[in-house]
N, CA, C and O atoms as a printed pandas DataFrame, in Angstrom:
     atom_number atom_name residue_name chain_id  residue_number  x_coord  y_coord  z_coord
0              1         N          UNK        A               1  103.515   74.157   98.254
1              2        CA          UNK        A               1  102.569   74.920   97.457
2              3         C          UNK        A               1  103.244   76.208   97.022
3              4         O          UNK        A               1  103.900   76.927   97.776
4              5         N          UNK        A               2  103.058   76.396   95.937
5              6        CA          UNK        A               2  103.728   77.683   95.368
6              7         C          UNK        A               2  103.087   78.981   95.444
7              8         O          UNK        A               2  101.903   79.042   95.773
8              9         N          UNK        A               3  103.777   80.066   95.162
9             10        CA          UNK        A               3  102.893   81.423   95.083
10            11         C          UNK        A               3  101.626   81.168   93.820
11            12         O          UNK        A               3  100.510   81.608   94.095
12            13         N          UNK        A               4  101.770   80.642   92.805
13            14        CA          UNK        A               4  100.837   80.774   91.722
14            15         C          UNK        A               4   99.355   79.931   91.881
15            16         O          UNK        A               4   98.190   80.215   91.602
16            17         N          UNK        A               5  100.175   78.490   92.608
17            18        CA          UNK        A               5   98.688   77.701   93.121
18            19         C          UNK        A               5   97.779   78.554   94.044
19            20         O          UNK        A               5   96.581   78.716   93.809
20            21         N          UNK        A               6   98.572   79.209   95.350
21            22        CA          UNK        A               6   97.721   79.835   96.136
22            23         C          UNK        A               6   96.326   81.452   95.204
23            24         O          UNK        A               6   95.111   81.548   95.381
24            25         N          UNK        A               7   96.877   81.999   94.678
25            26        CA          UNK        A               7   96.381   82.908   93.650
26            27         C          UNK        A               7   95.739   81.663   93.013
27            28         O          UNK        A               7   94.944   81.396   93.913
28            29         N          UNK        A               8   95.532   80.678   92.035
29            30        CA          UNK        A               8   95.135   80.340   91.564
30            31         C          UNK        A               8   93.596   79.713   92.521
31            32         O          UNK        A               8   92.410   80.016   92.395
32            33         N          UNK        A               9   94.318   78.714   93.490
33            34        CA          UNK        A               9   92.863   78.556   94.669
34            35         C          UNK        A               9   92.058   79.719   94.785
35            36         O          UNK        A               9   90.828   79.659   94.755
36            37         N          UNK        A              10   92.671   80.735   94.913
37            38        CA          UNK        A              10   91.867   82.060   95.489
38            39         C          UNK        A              10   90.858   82.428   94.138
39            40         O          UNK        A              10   89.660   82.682   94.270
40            41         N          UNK        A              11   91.440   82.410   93.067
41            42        CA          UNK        A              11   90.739   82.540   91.566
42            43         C          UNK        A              11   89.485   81.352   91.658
43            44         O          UNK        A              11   88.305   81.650   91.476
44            45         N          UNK        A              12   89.852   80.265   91.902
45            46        CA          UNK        A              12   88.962   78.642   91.839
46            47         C          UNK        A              12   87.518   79.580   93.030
47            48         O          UNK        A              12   86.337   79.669   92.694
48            49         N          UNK        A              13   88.025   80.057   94.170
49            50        CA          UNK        A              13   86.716   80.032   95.250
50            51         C          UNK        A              13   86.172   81.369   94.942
51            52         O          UNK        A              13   84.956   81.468   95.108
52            53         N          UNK        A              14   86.759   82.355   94.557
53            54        CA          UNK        A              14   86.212   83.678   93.900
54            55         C          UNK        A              14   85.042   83.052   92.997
55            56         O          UNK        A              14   83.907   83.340   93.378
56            57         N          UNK        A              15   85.151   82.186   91.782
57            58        CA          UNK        A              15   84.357   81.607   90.972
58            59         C          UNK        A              15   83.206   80.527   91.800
59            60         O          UNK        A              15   82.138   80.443   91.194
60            61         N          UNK        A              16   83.268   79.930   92.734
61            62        CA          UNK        A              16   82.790   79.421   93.083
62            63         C          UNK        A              16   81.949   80.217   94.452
63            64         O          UNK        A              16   81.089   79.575   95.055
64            65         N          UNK        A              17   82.078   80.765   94.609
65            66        CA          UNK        A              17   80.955   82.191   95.162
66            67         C          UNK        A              17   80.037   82.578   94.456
67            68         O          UNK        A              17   78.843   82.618   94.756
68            69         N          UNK        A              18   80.755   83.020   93.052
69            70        CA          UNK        A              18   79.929   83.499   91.920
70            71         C          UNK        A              18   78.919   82.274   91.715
71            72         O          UNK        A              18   77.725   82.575   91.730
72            73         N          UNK        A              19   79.218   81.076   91.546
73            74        CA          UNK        A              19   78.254   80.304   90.910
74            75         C          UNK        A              19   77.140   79.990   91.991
75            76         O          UNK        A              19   76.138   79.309   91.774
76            77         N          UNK        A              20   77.547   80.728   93.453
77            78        CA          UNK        A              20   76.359   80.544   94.073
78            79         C          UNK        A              20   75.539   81.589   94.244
79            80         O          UNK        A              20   75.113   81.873   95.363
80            81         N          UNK        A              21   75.283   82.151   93.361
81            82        CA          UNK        A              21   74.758   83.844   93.161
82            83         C          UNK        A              21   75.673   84.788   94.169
83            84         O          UNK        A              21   74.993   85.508   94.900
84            85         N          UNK        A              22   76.960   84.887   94.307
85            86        CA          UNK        A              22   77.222   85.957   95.141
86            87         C          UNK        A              22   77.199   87.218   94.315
87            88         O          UNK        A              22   77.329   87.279   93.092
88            89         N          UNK        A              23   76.932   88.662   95.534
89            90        CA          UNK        A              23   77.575   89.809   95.079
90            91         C          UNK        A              23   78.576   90.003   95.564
91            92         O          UNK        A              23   79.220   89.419   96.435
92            93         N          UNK        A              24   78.814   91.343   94.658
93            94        CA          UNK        A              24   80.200   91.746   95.056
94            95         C          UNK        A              24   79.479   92.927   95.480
95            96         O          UNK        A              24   78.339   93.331   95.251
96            97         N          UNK        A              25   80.665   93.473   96.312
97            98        CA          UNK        A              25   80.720   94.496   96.934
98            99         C          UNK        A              25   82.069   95.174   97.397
99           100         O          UNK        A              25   82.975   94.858   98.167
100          101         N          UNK        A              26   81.664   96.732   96.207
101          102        CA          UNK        A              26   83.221   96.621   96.498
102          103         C          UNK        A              26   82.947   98.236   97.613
103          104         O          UNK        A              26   81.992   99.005   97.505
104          105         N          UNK        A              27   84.163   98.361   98.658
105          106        CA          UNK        A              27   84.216   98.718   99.899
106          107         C          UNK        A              27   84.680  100.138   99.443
107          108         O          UNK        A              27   84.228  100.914  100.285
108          109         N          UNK        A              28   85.561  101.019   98.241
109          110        CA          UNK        A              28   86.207  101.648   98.400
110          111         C          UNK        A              28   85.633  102.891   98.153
111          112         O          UNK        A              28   84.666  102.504   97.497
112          113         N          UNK        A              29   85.501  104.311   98.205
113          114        CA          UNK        A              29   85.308  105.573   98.470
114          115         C          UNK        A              29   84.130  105.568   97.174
115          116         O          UNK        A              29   84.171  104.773   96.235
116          117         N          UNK        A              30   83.203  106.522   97.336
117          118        CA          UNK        A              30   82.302  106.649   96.031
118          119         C          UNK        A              30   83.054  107.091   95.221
119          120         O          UNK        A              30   82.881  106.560   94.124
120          121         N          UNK        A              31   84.184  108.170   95.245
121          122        CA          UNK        A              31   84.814  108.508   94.108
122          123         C          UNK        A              31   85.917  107.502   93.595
123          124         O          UNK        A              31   86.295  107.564   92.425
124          125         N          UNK        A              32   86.463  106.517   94.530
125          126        CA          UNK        A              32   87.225  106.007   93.880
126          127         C          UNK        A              32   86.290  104.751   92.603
127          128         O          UNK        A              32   86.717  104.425   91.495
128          129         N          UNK        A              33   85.114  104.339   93.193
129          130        CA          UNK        A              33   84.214  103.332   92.652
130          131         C          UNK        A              33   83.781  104.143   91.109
131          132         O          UNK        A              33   83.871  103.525   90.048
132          133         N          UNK        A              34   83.312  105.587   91.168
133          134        CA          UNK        A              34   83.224  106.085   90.208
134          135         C          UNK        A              34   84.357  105.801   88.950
135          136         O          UNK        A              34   84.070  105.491   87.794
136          137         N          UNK        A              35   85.543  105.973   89.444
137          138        CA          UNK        A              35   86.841  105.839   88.811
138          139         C          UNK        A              35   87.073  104.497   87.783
139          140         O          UNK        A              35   87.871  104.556   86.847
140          141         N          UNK        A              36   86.463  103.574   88.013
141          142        CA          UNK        A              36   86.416  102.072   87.512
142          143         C          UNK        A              36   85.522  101.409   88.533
143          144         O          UNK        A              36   85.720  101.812   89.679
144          145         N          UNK        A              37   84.808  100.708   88.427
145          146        CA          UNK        A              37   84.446   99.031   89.280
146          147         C          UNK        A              37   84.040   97.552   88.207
147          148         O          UNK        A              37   83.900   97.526   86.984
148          149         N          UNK        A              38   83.962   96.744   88.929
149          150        CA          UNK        A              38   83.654   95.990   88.175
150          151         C          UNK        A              38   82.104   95.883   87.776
151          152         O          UNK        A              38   81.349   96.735   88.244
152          153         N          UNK        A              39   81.633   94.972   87.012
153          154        CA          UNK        A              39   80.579   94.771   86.243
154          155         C          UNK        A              39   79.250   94.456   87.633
155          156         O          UNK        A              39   79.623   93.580   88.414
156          157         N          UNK        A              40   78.080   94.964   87.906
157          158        CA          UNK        A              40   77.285   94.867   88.773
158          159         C          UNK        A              40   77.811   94.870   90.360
159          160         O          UNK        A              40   76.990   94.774   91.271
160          161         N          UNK        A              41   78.876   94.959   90.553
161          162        CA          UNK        A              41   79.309   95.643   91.771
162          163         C          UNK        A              41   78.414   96.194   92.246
163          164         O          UNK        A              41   77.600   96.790   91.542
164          165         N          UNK        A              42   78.273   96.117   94.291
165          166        CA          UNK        A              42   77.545   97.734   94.515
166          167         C          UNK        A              42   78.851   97.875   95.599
167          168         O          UNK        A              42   79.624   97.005   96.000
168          169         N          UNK        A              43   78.764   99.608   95.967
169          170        CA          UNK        A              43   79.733  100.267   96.589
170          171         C          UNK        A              43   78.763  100.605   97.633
171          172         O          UNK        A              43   77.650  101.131   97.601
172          173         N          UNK        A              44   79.691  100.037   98.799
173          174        CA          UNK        A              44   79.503  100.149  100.235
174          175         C          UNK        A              44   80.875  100.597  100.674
175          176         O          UNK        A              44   81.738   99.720  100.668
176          177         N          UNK        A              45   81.203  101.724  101.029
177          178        CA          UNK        A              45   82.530  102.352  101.596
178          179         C          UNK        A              45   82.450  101.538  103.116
179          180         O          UNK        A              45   81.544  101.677  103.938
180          181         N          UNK        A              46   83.284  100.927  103.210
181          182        CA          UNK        A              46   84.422  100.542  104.019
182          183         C          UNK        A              46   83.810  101.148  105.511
183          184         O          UNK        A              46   83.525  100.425  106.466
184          185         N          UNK        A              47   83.686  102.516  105.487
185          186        CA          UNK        A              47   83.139  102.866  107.022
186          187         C          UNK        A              47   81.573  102.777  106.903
187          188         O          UNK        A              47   80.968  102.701  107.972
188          189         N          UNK        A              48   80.825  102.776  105.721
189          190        CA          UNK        A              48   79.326  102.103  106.134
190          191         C          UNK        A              48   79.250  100.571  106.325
191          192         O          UNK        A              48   78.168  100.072  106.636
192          193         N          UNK        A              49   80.198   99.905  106.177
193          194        CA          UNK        A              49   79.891   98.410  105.973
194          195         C          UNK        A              49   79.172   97.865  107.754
195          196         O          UNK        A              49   78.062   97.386  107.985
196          197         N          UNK        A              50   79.887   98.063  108.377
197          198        CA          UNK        A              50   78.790   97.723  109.724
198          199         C          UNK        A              50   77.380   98.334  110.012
199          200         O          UNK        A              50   76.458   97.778  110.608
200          201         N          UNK        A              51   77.395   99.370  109.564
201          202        CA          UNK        A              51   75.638   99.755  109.399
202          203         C          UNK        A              51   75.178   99.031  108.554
203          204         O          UNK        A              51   74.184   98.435  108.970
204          205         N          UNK        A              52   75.426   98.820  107.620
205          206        CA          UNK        A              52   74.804   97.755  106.173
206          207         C          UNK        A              52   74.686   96.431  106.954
207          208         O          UNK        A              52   73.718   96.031  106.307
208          209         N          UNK        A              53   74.896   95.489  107.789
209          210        CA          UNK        A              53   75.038   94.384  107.724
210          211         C          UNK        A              53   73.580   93.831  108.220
211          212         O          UNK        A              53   73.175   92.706  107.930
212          213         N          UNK        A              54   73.187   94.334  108.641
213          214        CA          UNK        A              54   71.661   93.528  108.619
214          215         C          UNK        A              54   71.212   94.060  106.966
215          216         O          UNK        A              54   70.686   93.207  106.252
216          217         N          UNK        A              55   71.337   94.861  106.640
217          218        CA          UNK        A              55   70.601   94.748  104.830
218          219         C          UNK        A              55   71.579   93.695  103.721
219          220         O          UNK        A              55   71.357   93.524  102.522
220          221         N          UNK        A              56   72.106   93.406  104.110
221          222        CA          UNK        A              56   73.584   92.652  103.459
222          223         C          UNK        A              56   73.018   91.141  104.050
223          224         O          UNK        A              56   72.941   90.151  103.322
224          225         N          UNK        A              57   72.622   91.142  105.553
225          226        CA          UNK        A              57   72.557   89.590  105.690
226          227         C          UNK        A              57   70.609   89.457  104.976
227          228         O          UNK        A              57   70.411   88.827  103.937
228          229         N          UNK        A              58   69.845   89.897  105.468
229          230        CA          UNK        A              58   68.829   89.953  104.589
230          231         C          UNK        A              58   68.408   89.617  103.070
231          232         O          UNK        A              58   67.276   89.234  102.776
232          233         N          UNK        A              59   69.415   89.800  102.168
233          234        CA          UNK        A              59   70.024   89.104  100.575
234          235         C          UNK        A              59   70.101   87.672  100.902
235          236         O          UNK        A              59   69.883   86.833  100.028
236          237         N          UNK        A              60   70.310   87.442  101.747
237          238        CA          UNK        A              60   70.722   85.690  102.115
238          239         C          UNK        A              60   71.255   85.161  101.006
239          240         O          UNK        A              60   70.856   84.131  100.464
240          241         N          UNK        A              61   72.443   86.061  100.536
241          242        CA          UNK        A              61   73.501   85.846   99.312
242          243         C          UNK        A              61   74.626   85.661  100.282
243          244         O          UNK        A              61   74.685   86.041  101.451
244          245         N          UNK        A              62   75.907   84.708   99.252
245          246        CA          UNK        A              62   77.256   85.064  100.020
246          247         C          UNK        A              62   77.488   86.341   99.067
247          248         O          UNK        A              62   76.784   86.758   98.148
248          249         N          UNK        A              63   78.722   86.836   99.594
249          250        CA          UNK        A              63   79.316   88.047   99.294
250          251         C          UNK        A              63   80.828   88.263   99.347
251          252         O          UNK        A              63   81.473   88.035  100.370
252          253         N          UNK        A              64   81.361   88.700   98.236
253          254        CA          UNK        A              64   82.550   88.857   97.550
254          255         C          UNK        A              64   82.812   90.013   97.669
255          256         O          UNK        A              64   82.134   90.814   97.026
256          257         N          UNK        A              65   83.762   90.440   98.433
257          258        CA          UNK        A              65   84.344   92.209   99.121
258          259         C          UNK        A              65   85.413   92.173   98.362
259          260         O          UNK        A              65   86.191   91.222   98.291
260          261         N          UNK        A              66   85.503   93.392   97.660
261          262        CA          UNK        A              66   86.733   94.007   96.819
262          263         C          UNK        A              66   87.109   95.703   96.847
263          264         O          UNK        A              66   86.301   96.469   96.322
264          265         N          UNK        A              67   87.974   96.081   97.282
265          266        CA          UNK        A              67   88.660   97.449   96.794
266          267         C          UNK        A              67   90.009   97.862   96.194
267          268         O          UNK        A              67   90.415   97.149   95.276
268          269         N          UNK        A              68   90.582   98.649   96.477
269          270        CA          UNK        A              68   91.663   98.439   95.741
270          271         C          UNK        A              68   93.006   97.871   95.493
271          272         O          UNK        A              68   93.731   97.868   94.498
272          273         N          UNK        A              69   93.141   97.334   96.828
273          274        CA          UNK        A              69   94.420   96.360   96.930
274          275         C          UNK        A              69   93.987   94.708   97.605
275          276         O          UNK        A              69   94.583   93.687   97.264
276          277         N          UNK        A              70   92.869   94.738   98.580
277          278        CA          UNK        A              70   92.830   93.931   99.241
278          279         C          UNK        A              70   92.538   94.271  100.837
279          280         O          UNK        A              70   91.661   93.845  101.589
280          281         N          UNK        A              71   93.438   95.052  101.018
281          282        CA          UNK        A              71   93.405   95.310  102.815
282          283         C          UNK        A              71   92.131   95.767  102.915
283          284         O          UNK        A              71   91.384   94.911  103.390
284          285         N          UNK        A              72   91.368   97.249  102.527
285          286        CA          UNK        A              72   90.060   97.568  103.239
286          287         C          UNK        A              72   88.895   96.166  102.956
287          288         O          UNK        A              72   88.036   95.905  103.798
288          289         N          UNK        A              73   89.029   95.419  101.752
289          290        CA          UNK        A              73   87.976   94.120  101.836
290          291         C          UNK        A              73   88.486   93.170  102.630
291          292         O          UNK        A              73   87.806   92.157  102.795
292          293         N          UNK        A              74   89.714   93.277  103.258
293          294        CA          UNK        A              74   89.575   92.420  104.269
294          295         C          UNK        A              74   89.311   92.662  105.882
295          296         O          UNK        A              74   89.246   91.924  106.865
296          297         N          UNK        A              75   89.248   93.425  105.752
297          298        CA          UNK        A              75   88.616   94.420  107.201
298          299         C          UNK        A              75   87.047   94.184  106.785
299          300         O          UNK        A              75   86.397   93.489  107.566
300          301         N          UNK        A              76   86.542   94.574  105.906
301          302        CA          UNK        A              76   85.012   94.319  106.193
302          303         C          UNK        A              76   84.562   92.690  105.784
303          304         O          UNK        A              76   83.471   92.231  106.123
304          305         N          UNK        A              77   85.242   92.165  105.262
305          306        CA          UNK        A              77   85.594   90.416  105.319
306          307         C          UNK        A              77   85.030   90.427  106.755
307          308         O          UNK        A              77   83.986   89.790  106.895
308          309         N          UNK        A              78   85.422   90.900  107.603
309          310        CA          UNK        A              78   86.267   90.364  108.742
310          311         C          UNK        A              78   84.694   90.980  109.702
311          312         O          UNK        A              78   84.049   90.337  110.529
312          313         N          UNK        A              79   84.477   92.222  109.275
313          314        CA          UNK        A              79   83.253   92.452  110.136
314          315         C          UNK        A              79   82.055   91.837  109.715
315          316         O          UNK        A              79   81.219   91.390  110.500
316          317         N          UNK        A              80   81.942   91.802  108.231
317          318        CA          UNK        A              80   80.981   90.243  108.077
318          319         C          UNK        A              80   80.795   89.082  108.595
319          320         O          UNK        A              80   79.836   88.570  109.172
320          321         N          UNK        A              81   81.981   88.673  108.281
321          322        CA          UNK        A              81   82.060   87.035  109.051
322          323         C          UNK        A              81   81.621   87.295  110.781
323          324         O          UNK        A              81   81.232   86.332  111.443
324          325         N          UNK        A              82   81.713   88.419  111.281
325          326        CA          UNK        A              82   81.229   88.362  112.996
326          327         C          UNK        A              82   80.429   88.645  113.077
327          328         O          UNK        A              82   80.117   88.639  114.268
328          329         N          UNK        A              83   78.739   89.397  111.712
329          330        CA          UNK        A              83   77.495   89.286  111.667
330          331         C          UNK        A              83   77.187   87.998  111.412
331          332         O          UNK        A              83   76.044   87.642  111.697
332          333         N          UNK        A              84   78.090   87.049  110.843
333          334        CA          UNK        A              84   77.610   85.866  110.493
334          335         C          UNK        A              84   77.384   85.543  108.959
335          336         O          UNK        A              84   76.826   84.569  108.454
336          337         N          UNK        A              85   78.030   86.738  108.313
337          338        CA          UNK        A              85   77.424   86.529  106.776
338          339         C          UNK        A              85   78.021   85.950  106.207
339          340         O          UNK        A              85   79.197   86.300  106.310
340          341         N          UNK        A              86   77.743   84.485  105.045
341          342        CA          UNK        A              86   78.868   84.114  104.113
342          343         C          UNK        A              86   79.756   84.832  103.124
343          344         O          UNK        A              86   79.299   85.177  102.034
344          345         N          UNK        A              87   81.149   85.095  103.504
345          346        CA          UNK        A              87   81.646   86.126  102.574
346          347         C          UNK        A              87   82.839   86.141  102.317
347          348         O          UNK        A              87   83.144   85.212  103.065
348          349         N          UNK        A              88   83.865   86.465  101.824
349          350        CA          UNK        A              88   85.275   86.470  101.571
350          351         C          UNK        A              88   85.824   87.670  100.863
351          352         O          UNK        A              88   85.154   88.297  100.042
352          353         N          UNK        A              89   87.129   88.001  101.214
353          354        CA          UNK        A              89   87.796   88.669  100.357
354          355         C          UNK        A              89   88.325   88.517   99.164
355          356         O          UNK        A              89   89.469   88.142   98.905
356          357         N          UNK        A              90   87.488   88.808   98.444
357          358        CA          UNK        A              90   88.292   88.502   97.059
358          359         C          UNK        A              90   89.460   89.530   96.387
359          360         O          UNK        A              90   89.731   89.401   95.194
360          361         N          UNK        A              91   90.092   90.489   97.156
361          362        CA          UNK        A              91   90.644   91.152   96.798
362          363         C          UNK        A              91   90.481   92.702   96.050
363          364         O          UNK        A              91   89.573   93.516   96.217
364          365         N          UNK        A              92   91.603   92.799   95.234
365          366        CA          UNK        A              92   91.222   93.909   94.159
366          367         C          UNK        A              92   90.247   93.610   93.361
367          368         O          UNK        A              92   90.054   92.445   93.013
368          369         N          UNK        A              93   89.292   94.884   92.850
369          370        CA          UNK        A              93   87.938   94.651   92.386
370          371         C          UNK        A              93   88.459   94.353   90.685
371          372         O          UNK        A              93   87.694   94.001   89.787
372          373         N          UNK        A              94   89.835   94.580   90.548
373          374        CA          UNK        A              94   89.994   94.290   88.884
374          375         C          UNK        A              94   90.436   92.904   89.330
375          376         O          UNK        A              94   89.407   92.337   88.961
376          377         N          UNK        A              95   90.892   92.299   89.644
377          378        CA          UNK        A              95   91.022   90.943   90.210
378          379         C          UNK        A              95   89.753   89.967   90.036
379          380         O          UNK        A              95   89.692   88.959   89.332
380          381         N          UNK        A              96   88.543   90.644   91.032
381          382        CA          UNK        A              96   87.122   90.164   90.851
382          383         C          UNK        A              96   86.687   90.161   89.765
383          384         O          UNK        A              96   86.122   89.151   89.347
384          385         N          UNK        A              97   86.790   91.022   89.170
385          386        CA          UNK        A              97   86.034   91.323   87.856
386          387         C          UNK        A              97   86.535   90.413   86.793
387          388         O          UNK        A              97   85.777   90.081   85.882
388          389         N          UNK        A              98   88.146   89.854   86.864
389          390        CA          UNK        A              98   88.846   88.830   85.690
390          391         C          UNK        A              98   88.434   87.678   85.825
391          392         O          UNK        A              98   88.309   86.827   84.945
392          393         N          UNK        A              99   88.050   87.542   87.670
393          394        CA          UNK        A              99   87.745   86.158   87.634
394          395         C          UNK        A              99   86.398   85.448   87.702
395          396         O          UNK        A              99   86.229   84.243   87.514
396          397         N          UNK        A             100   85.576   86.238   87.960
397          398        CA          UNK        A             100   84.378   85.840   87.873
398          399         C          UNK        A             100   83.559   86.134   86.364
399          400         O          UNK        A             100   82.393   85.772   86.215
């Protein structure tokens, strides 16, 4: 498997989140979210994301975590999935935003 298929899978299940009503949520600082986000995004900084997770599992949506490189949405990836919520990292939020 090559570098482009793997990015490309990751593009295929990003979209296929979306088509099951997911949000996004992107993790990174209010000012950096101010700076750009994508289209209906909401901003949950990275250190509120474990207080949020009972209002997050309550949506009984999956959920698509994005900030600016990848690493902080995969840290709260990561504290999701141990509330139990359906969710993934989709990466950078300009990433999210191309592919969905």
């Amino acid at each position: 498997m090559g570098l482009f298929s793997i990015f490309s899978n990751k593009g295929n299940k990003l979209k296929e989140f979306a088509d099951k009503g997911a949000i996004v949520v992107d993790v990174r600082t209010p000012g950096e979210f101010k700076s750009g986000h994508g289209k209906g995004a909401r901003n949950i900084p990275l250190q509120n994301i474990g207080a949020k997770t009972a209002e997050l599992k309550k949506l009984n949506k999956p959920i698509i975590l994005c900030c600016a490189s990848g690493m902080r949405s995969a840290q709260a990836t990561g504290i999701l999935k141990k509330a139990g919520i359906d969710c993934m990292n989709g990466g950078s939020w300009g990433k999210v935003d191309r592919s969905i």
